[in-house]
Structures are given as structure tokens and as C-alpha cells.
N, C-alpha and C positions, 0 to 999 in steps of 0.2 A: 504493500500500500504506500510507499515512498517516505518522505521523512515525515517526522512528526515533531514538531518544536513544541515544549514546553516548560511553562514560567512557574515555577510555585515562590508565592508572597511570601515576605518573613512572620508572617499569623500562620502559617503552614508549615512549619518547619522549626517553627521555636520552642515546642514541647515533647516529652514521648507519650503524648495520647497523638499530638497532628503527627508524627516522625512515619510510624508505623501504616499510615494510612497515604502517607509520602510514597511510598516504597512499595505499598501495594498496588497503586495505580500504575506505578513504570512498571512491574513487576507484568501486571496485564496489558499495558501497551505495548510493550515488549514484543508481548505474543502476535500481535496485530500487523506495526508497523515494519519495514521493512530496517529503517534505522531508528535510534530518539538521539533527542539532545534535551538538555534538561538545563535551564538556567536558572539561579539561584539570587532572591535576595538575602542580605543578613538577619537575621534573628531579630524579632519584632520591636522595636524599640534601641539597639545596639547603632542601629546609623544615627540618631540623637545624640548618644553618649558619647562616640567619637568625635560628632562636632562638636559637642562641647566642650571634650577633651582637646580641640586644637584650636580653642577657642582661650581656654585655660592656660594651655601652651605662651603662647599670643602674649596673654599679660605675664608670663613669668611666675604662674602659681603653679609649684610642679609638684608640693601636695596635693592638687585639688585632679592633675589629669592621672597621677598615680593612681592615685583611689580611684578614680574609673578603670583605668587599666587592670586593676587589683581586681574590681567587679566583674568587669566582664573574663577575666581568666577562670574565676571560680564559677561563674554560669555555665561559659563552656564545658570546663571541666567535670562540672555535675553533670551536665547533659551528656555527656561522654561516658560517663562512671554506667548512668541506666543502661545505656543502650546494650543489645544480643552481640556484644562483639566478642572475637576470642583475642587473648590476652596479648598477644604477638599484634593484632590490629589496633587493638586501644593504646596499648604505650603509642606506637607508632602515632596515630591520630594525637595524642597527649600533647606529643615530643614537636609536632605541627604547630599546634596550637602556640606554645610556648614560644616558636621562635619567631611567630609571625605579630605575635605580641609585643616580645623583644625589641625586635627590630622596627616596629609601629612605634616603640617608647624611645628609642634613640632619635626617632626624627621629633618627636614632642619635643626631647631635650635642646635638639638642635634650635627647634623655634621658640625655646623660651632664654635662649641665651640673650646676653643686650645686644650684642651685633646683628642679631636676626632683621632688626630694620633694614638692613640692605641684602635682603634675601630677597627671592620670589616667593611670598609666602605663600599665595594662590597654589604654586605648584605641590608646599609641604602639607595644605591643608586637602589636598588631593589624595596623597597619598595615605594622607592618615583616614579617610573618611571612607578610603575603598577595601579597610581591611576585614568590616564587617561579612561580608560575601563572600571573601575567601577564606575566613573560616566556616561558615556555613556548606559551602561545595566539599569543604575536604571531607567532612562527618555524611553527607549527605553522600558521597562518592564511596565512603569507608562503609558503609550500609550496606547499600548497593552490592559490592564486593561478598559480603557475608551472605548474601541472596544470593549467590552463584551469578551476578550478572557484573559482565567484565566493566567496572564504572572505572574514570579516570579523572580527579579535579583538574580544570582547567584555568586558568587566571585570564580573562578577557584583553590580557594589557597585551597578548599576543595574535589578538585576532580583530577587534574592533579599534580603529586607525581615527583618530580625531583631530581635529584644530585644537589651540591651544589656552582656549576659552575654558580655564580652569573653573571650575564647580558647576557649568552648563555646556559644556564642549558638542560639536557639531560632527558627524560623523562622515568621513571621505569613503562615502561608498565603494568607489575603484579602489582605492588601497584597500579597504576593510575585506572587498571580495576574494584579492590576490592572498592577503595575509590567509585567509579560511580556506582557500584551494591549496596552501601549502601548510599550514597546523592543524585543520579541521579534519578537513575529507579523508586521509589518510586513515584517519584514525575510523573515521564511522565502516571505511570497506575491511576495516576487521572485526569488524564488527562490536567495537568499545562503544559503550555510550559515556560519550561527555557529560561530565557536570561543571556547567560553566557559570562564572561570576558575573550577574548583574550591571548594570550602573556604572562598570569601570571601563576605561580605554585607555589608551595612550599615546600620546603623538610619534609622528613618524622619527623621532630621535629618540624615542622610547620614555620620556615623561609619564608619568601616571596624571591622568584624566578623571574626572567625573561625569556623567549625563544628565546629570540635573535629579531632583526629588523626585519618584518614583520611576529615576531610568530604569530599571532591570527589564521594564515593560520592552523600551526600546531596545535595547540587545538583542530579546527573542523576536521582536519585528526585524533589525537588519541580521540577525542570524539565519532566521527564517529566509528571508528577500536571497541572501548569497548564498543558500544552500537549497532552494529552491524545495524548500520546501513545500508539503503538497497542504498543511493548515497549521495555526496557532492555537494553542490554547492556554489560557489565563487559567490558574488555579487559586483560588484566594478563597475566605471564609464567610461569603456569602452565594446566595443561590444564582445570580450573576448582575447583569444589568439593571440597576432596578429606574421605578417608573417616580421615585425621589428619592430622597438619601432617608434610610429608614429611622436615624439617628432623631431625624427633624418632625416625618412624617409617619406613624404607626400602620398606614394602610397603604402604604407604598407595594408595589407589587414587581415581578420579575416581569420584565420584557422580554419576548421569543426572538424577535427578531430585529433587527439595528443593521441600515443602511452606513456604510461605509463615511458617509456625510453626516449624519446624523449623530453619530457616535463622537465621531469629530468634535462636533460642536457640544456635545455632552461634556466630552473630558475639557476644551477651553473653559467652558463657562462654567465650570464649578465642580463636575463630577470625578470623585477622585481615587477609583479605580482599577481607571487605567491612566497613562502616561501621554500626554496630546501629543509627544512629535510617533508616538508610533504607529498611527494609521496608516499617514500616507505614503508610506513603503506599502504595506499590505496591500493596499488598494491599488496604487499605481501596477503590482503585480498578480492582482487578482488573487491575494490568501486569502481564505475566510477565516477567522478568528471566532473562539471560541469560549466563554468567558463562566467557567464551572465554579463548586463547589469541593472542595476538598473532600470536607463530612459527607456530604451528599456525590459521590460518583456520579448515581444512576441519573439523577437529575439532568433533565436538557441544559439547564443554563439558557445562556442568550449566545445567538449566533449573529455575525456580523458579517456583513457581503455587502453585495453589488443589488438593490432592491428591486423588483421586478417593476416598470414604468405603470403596470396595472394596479398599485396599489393606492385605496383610497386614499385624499387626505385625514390625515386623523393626528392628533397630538399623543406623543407617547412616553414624554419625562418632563420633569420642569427642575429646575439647578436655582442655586441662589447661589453668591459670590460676594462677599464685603470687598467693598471697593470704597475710593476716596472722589470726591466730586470737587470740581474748583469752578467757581461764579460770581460773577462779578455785573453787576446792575448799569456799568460806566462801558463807555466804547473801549475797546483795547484789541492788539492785534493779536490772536490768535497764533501766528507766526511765530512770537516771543515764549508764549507758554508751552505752545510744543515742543522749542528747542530748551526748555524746563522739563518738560515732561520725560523727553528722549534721553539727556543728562543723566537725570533723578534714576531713571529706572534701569542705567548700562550703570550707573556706580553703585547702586544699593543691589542688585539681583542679576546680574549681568547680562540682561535684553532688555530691547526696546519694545513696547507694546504694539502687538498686534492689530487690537480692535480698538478705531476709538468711539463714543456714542454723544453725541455732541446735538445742540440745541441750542438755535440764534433767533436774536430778534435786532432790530434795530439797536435797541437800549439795553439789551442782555446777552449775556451768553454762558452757558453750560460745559463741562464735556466732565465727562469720568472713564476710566478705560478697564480692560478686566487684566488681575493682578496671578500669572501662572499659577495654577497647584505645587506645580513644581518646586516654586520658588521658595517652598517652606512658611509654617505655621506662623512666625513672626513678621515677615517680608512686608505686611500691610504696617505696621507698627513701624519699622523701622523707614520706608516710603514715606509716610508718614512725618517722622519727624526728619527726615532731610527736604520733604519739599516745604516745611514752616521756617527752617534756617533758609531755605534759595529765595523762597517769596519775602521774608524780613531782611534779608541782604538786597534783595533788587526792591526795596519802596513796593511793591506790583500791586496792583488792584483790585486782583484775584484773592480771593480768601477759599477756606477748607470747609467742608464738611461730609461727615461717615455719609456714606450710601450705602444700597443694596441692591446689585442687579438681579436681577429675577428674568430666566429665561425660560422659553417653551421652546420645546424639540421635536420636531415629529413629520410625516410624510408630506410632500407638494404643499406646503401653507400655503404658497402664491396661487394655489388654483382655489381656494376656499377663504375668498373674506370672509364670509357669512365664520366661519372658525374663529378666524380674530378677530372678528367681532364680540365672540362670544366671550375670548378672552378679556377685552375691553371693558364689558357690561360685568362682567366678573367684579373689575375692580373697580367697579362704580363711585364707589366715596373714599375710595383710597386716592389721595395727589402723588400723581407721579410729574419726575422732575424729566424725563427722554422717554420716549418710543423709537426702536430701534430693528427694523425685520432685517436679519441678516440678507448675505447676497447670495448665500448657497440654496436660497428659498427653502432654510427647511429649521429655519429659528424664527420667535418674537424678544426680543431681550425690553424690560421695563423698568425703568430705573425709578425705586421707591428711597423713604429713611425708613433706617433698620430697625426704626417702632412698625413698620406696618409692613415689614419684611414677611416675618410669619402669618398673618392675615391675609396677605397676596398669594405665596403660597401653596395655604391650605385651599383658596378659594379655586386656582387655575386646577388645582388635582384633582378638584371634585370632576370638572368636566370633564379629566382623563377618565376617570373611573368611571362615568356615569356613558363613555361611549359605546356602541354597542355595534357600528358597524365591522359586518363581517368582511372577513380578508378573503380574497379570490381564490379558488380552490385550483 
């Protein structure tokens, strides 16, 4: 059946209740497929600690990134004590661990020294942040082994080729192909299945690389794309796609099926997942993607493709996204705040924004734009306060305040006003500050204040729910 890529999250892979059920699934794909590949994030929670370990680093507190390193040795190493391995495996895996610990604390040392200001630090804090995954692959590889299946940890820093856009790096397709026709393939026509490390790369001099918050996603997208693979599958601990984030909304529901587009615009506008740069490999290559349940195998999940032109319009998720809005009641050029905006957002998160949602009048003007997943749990906080230092240094006219985008996602919206209409009347006495239908015709994004975030909503899901047209047989 050709190759099969897959992703398991670090909520998969961080316990020996998730480990066992890791291992059962390759165990049966195995059977199936003609090769696998198997990518790995770090252990749930561990990619925090190391940023803050080189964060700690940073300022020179080498108590504080110890005691992480000290943490996470003893997690690993408990996790390792449970496991069905025999004794010759586990030292082995131990003795791994340990040194890739080590060698992660020497370079802490190195960036807390006082010369470290004339270092690259972008590149030390790379390194240190990529070592979550490759202790995850070793354990996950050293399993594998004890199941009679020939597993082999791989370190991605020899296969995925990137720019040198430390902690959000862009991946050089051509190099990444050439680098996997000579480390990869060899290894699958002996039939070894890789277990390869998430979220890391490394430039063509050999630097270690980052993909940004939730890259691993992307790995098994461009791993996929050059090994041509025949699908994808996401493995994480929920039942797949859902129809809101179930955190927010209790009746949120799995979606069957997600247009290649659609999905897209789910992970930009808040949904978190999956990873946004990884679709459009899949799609420009026609993979389908697959987005399971761990706990739940037998479960469909949600399947992500090319959607058929016959299908009705109908709305099928809505995302919300705290964002920052800037407005000003005075004429002002636009011109100046964008090249603020562009500034603010390559120094604080290392990209420029993609979507902006903007709203003019003679005597006003609007805009707020959406802030990556990627970019990590703080990135709005600290955006934040670098754009009140840039607008208090430039005198600007513009002032701040918290928003909330609230987006809908779902089939042909451009062929159905009478839909966004509905969503309109929906939020009847809620004031929104933008209306914004994207260009892929298959978004409405609304920009509310995040008092009447949840009220918005709850209000657009009902109409998901309450749909009932049937899908073409």
C-alpha cells in the first residue's frame, strides 16, 4: 500500500498508559503498509521547559535551567525504568538520554556566560529547544525494537534543510528532498522504520533549526511530500477535527471531512491542532491527511482532501483568536503603521502577518491582524507590549485595544449569502469593530471585544449544529 507517514503528538507519547497504544498502532500498520515513518514530538509539556531553560540560560541563572534539566532527566528516566524493555536496551536508552542532556547543559552554560552577548543566540536557543524530540524518538525507537520491528531514531537535523530563521525556519524543499533520497530511502528499502524528530532542521552548514510551535506537524507534511508518500496521519488525543475547540464549546462535534482550504484557514485563524505551514505541501501534492485519535484507533477521525465541487454550502467550525486592534478617530497614513506593524511582528515572533482585517472611513480607521499558533502562548503579551513602546516613541495617533477574531469555516460561503446572512443576524446586538470574508471563499472572520467573544461564539455554532443538509452521496 506505499508509504505511510505518521505524526504522534507529545499527549501520545508522554505516559505508559499513551506508550503502549503508540506501539500498537505501528505494530498494525506495519502489517498494512508497505513502508512507515513515524515522527515524533517531545513529551507533553518538555518543549516549555526547555524554552525556559534557555531563556534562564539568557539571564545567567544557571540554578534555575539546572533544575529543569535535573526535571526533565528524572521524567525521562522514570518513563524508561516502566517500560517492557530488556536490561541491555534500557541502560542503552539510559546512557542516551544522559548524554543528550549533557551536552543540551553545556550549551545552557555557554549562553549564560557574560560574553554570550556576542553570540548568535537565536542559533543556541535552537538547539536547546530541539532536544525534546530526540529524546522522545530514541524511547519510542527502543520500543519498537523490543516488538521485533527493526525501529531506528533519526535526528531530522539530517534530513529537513532550512533557512536560517532561527525558532520559525522555512524549509528548502530541493535540499530537504536530496538530503531524504540519501538518509531516508535507504533505510525504508530495508525495510527499518524511522523514528524521526519533529520540529527540528538544520541549515545547509549544519546549524540546528526550529519550525516554529507545533512544527512536528510540518516534518511529516515535507517528509511525506519527498517520500511521496501515498497519506498522512495526525495522531493526537482527541477524536480529530472538531466543529470548535471543545475547551471553549461543550457540544462541539468531530468533522468527517475538511477541504484542503478549509483546514487551512482553521489552523491560521485559531485552530491548534495542526500546524498552518503544513497543508500546503499536502495539497499542492494531493496527500490526504488524516487526523485520529490515539485512544480511539477504530474511530474515522477527520479526513482532509481535495473536496468534491458538489458539495453544498454549509458552515462546519468557527475558531476564535485574541488579537490586538489599533484605531484611531484622526486621518493618519496607514502606510506608517504597517511598516509598525511588519517591525513589531519580524522582532517579537519572527514573521510578518499574513492576514490583515482592516476598516476605513473618512475620519477612522481600524485594522487588527491574526497572531500565528505557532508563535506560542505568550507572543500576544509580548506584541503587545513592544507595539505601546513603538506607538509612545513615534507620538502616533493610533492607540491599543484587546480584540477577538471570531471566524467561520466551511464549504462555497461565496455561493450562499442567505449563510452569512445568517451568521450576521446571529450577532445581532453584539458590535463588531470588521467584517472580513476571506479570498479563499471559504471563511467569514468578525472582529468583536473579548467580552462578547464567547457570546459570538456560542451563537454562530448553534447554526453549525442546527444544519441538517445532507452531503451528496
Amino acid at each position: 500500500m506505499g508509504i505511510l507517514t505518521m505524526k504522534f503528538g507529545g499527549s501520545t507519547v508522554g505516559t505508559t498508559t499513551a506508550l503502549p497504544q503508540v506501539v500498537s498502532i505501528i505494530l498494525q500498520e506495519f502489517e498494512r503498509w508497505e513502508h512507515l515513518i513515524i515522527v515524533v514530538s517531545a513529551l507533553d509539556g518538555v518543549t516549555d521547559a526547555l524554552i525556559e531553560a534557555a531563556h534562564l540560560a539568557q539571564l545567567g541563572n544557571r540554578r534555575g535551567y539546572r533544575r529543569i534539566v535535573a526535571t526533565l532527566r528524572t521524567r525521562h528516566l522514570a518513563l524508561v525504568e516502566q517500560l517492557p524493555l530488556k536490561e541491555e536496551e534500557r541502560n542503552a536508552l539510559k546512557a542516551d538520554i544522559d548524554r543528550l542532556l549533557f551536552d543540551m547543559l553545556d550549551v545552557c552554560q555557554t549562553l549564560s556566560e557574560p560574553t554570550s552577548v556576542n553570540l548568535p543566540v537565536a542559533e543556541y536557543i535552537d538547539a536547546i529547544i530541539g532536544v525534546g524530540e530526540r529524546l522522545s524518538a530514541r524511547i519510542i525507537a527502543a520500543l519498537l525494537r523490543h516488538n521485533n520491528i527493526r525501529g531506528v531514531a533519526l535526528d531530522a537535523f539530517d534530513l529537513i534543510i532550512t533557512d536560517d530563521v532561527f525558532g520559525n525556519a522555512n524549509a528548502d524543499i530541493t535540499r530537504t528532498r536530496e538530503h531524504i533520497q540519501t538518509n531516508l530511502m535507504p533505510l525504508l528499502e530495508r525495510n527499518l522504520v524511522p523514528v524521526i524528530t519533529g520540529f527540528i532542521g538544520s541549515t545547509p552548514s549544519g546549524k540546528p533549526t526550529t519550525l516554529g510551535r507545533g512544527g512536528s506537524d510540518f516534518t511529516a507534511s515535507l517528509l511525506a511530500v519527498c517520500t511521496g508518500s501515498s497519506e498522512v496521519w495526525i495522531w493526537a488525543d482527541v477524536d480529530g477535527m472538531m466543529s470548535a475547540d471543545p475547551r471553549e464549546l461543550d457540544d462541539a462535534h468531530v468533522i468527517e471531512e475538511l477541504s484542503y482550504a478549509e483546514v487551512a484557514e482553521l489552523t491560521y485563524f485559531g485552530a491548534r491542532i495542526l500546524h498552518t505551514r503544513m497543508v500546503a505541501p499536502l495539497k499542492a501534492n494531493h496527500i490526504p491527511l488524516l487526523v485520529k485519535n490515539v485512544f480511539k484507533p477504530q474511530h474515522p477521525g477527520t479526513r482532509i482532501h481535495a473536496n468534491s465541487p458538489d458539495f453544498p454550502p454549509q458552515i462546519k467550525a468557527i475558531t476564535s483568536s485574541p488579537s490586538i486592534g489599533l484605531m484611531t478617530s484622526e486621518p493618519a497614513d496607514m502606510g506608517d503603521i504597517l511598516h509598525l506593524i511588519n517591525a513589531s511582528l519580524y522582532q517579537t515572533i519572527g514573521v510578518k502577518p499574513e492576514v490583515l482585517i482592516t476598516a476605513q472611513s473618512p475620519h477612522a480607521r481600524f485594522l487588527c491582524f491574526i497572531i500565528p499558533t505557532s508563535a506560542g502562548p505568550d507572543a500576544l503579551r509580548h506584541i503587545m507590549l513592544d507595539f505601546e513602546t513603538r506607538l509612545s516613541n513615534a507620538n502616533s495617533k493610533w492607540t491599543l485595544t484587546p480584540v477577538t477574531i471570531i471566524t467561520a469555516v466551511g464549504t462555497r460561503l461565496n455561493d450562499s449569502p442567505r449563510l452569512l446572512g445568517d451568521i450576521l443576524v446571529a450577532l445581532d446586538d453584539i458590535p463588531t469593530l470588521a467584517i472580513s470574508q476571506g479570498a479563499s471563499h471559504c471563511s467569514l472572520s468578525v472582529v468583536v471585544a473579548p467580552h462578547d467573544a464567547d457570546r459570538a461564539l456560542r451563537r454562530i455554532h448553534r447554526i453549525i449544529n442546527k444544519q441538517k443538509t445532507p452531503l451528496p452521496q
